[in-house]
C-alpha positions as CSV (number, residue, x, y, z in Angstrom):
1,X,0.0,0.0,0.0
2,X,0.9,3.3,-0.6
3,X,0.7,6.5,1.6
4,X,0.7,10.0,0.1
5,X,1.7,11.8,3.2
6,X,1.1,15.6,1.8
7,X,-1.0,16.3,-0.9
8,X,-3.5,19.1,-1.6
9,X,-6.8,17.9,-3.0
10,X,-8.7,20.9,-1.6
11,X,-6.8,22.7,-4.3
12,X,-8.6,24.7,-6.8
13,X,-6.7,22.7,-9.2
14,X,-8.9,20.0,-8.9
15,X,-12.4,21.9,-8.4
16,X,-13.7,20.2,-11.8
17,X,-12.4,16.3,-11.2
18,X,-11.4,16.0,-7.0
19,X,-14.0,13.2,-6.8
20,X,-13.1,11.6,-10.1
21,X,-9.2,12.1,-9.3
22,X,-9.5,10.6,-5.8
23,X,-11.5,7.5,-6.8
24,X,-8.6,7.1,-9.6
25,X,-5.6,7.6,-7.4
26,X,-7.1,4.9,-4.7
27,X,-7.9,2.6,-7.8
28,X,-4.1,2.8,-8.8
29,X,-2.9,1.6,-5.3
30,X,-2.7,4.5,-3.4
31,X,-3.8,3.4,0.2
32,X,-4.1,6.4,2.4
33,X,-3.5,10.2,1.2
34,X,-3.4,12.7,4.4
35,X,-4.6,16.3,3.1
36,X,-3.1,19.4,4.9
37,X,-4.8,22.2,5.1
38,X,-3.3,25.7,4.4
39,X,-6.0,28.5,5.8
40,X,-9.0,27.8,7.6
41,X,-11.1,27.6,4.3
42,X,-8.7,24.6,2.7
43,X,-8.6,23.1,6.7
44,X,-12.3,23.0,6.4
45,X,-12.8,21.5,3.0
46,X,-9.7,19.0,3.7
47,X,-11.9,17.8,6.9
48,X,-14.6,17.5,4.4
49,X,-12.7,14.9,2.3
50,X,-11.4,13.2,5.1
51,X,-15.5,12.9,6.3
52,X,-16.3,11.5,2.5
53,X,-13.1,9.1,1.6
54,X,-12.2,6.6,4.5
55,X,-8.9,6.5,2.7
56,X,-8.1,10.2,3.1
57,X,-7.2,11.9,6.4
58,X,-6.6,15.5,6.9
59,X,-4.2,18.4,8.4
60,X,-5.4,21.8,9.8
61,X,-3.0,25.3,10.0
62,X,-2.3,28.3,8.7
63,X,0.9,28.1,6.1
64,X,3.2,31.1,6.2
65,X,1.9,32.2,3.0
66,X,-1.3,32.6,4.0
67,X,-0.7,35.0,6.9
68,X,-3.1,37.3,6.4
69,X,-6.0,35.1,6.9
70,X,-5.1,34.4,10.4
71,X,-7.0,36.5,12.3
72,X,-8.8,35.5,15.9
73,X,-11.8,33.9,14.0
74,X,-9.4,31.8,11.9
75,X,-7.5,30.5,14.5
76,X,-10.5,29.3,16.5
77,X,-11.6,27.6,13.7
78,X,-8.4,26.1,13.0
79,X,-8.5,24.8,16.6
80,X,-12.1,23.6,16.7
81,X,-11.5,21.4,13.4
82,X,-7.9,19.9,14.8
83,X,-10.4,18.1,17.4
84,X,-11.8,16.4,14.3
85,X,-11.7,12.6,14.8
86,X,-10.0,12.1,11.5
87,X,-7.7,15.4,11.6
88,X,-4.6,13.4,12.7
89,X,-1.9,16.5,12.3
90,X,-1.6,20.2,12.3
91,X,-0.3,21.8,9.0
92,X,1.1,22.8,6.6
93,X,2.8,25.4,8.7
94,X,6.2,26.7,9.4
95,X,8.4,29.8,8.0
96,X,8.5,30.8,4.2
97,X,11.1,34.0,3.5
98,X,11.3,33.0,-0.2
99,X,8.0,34.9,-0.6
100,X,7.8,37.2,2.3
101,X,11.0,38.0,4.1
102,X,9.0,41.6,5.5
103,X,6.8,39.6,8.0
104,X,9.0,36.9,9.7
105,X,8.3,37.9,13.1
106,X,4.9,37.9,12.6
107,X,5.3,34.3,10.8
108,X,7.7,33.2,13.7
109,X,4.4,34.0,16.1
110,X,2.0,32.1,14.1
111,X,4.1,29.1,13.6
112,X,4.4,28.8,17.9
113,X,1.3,29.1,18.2
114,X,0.5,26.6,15.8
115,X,3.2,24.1,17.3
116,X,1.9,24.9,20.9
117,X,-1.9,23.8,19.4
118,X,-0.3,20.7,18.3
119,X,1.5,20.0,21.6
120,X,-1.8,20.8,23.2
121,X,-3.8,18.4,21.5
122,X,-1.0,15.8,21.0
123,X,-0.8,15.8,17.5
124,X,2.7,15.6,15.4
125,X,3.2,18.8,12.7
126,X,3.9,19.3,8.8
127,X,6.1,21.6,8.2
128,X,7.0,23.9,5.7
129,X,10.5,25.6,5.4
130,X,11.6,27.6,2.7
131,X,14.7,29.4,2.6
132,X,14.1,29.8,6.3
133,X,16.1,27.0,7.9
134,X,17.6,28.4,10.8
135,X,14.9,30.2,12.4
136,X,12.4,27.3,11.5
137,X,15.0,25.2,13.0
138,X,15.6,27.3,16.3
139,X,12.0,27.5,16.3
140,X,11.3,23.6,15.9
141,X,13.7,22.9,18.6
142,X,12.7,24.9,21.8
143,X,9.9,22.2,21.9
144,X,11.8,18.9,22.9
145,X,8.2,16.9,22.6
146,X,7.4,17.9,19.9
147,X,7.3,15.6,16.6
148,X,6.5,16.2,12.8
149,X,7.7,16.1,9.3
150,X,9.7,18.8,7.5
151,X,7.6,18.6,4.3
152,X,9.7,18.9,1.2
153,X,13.0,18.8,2.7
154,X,15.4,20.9,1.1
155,X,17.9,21.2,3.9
156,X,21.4,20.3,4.3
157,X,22.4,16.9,5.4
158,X,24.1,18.2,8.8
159,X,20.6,19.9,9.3
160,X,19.1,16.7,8.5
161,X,21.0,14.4,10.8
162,X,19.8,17.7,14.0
163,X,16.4,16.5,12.7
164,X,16.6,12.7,12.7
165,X,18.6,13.0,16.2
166,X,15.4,14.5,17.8
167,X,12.8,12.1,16.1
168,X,11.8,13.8,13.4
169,X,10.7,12.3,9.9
170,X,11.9,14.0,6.7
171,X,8.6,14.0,3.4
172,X,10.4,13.3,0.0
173,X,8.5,14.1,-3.6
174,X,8.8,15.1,-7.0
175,X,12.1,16.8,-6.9
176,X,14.0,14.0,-5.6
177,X,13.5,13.1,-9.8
178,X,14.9,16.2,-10.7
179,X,18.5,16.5,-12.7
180,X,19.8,19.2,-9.8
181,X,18.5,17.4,-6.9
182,X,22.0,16.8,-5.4
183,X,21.2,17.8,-1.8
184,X,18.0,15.8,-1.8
185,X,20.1,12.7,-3.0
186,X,22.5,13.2,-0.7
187,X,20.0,13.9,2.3
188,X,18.0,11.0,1.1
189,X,21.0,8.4,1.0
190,X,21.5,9.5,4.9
191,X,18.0,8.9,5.8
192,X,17.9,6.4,8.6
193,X,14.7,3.9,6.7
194,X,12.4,5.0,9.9
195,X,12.5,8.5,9.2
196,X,11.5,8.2,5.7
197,X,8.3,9.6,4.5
198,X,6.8,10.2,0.5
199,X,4.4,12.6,-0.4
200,X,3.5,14.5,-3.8
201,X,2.4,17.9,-3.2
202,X,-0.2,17.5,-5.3
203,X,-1.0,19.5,-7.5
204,X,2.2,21.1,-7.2
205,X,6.0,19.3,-7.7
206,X,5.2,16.8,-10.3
207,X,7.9,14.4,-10.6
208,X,9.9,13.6,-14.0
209,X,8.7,12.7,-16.3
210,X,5.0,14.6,-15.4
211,X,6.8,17.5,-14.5
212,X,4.8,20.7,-15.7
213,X,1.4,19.2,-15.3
214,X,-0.8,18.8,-12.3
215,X,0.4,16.4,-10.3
216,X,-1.7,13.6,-8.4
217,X,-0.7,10.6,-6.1
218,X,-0.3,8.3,-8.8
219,X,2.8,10.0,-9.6
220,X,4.1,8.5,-6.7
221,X,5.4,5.6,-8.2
222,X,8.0,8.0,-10.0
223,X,9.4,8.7,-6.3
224,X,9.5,5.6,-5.1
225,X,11.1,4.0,-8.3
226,X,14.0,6.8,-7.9
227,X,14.3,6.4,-3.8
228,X,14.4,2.8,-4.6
229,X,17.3,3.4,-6.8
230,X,18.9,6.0,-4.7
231,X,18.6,3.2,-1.5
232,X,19.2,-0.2,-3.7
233,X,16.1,-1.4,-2.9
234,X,13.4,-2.9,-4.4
235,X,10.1,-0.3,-4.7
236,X,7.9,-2.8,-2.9
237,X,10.5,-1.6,0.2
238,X,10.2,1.6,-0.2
239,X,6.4,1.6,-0.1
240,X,6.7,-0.6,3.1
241,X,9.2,1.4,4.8
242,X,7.3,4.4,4.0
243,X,3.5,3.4,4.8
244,X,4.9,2.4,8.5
245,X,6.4,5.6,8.8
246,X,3.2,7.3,8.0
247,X,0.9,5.1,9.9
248,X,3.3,5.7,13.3
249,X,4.0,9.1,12.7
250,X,0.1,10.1,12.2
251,X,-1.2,7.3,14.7
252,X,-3.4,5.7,12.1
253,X,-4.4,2.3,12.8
254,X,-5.4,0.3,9.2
């Protein structure tokens, strides 16, 4: 079985086929998808999903790019849908200067109150870091219990091995496929096999050969062929190792 650990089928990208997409995705072999929301509106809808699929689970935050939405009424609502039954994590959030580097102590605020819900309610976190490593880092690490995934690593290995050291899981995707993924390689060739997780990013981060089209959880098998060569394993391994990860890290029981 497969488990798409981060992908975004409350997207607008898939406002004309989401039902159609999902039923083809679990056809394929696709097990389990978890769905993290990004704003209250995409937490909500992601809950939705999670209420309609039994295959699909869901995430609630507020990503850095979406600051602006999270206002008081927004963040109770984030908290009242964590306590969702099937909402097994909180995210996507974390620190994002590649698009904003203006706001980051306002991002720094919303990302500890995020991690302190999660440590609240006992739920691990997805996070996102982009070209924001050390103060997501610094940030990450004040709180010893807590436990997550960096989504879409793109860290250093020495940062890696901080992360692994402290429990942490790493999410790989598409651009582990692409011709200038060196770090990821590298990172990935490090990863002790319990810290591993896959994930697509759907829509976003299509894997080669898909890449510049909307990408969906059947792309998957593009990862896990190329982490399978990375690792010298067979794919069936990879999709093991991985779907354990998941299950533990999220607390799903199949």
């Amino acid at each position: 079985m497969i488990f798409d650990t981060h992908a975004h089928y409350d997207s607008g990208a898939f406002l004309q086929d989401r039902d159609e997409i999902l039923r083809a995705v679990h056809e394929a072999g696709v097990g389990l998808i978890l769905d993290p929301g990004c704003e209250a509106k995409s937490s909500r809808l992601a809950i939705e999903l999670a209420e309609k699929y039994d295959f699909v689970y869901a995430a609630v935050g507020i990503h850095p790019g979406d600051l602006d939405s999270a206002d008081e009424d927004s963040l109770l609502e984030i908290r009242t849908l964590a306590e969702h039954p099937k909402c097994v994590a909180i995210g996507e959030i974390g620190l994002d200067y590649y698009w904003d580097d203006t706001h980051k102590e306002e991002q720094k605020r919303l990302f500890r109150w995020m991690i302190e819900l999660a440590l609240e309610l006992d739920k691990p976190v997805i996070v996102h870091d982009r070209e924001a490593h050390a103060d997501t880092m610094e940030i990450a690490l004040d709180y010893p219990k807590l436990r997550g995934v960096f989504h879409c690593f793109s860290g250093s290995v020495e940062m890696a091995r901080e992360l692994w050291k402290r429990g942490w899981y790493l999410g790989f995707d598409g651009p582990i496929t692409y011709k200038n993924a060196r770090k990821a390689v590298e990172v990935l060739e490090a990863c002790p096999p319990d810290r591993l997780l896959i994930e697509t990013d759907s829509p976003y981060l299509s894997p080669v050969p898909m890449r510049g089209k909307r990408n969906d959880s059947r792309n998957l098998r593009y990862v896990i062929d190329r982490i399978a060569e990375i690792r010298g394993l067979p794919p069936e391994e990879i999709e093991r190792i991985s779907t354990e990860n998941g299950l533990r890290l999220f607390g799903i029981v199949r």
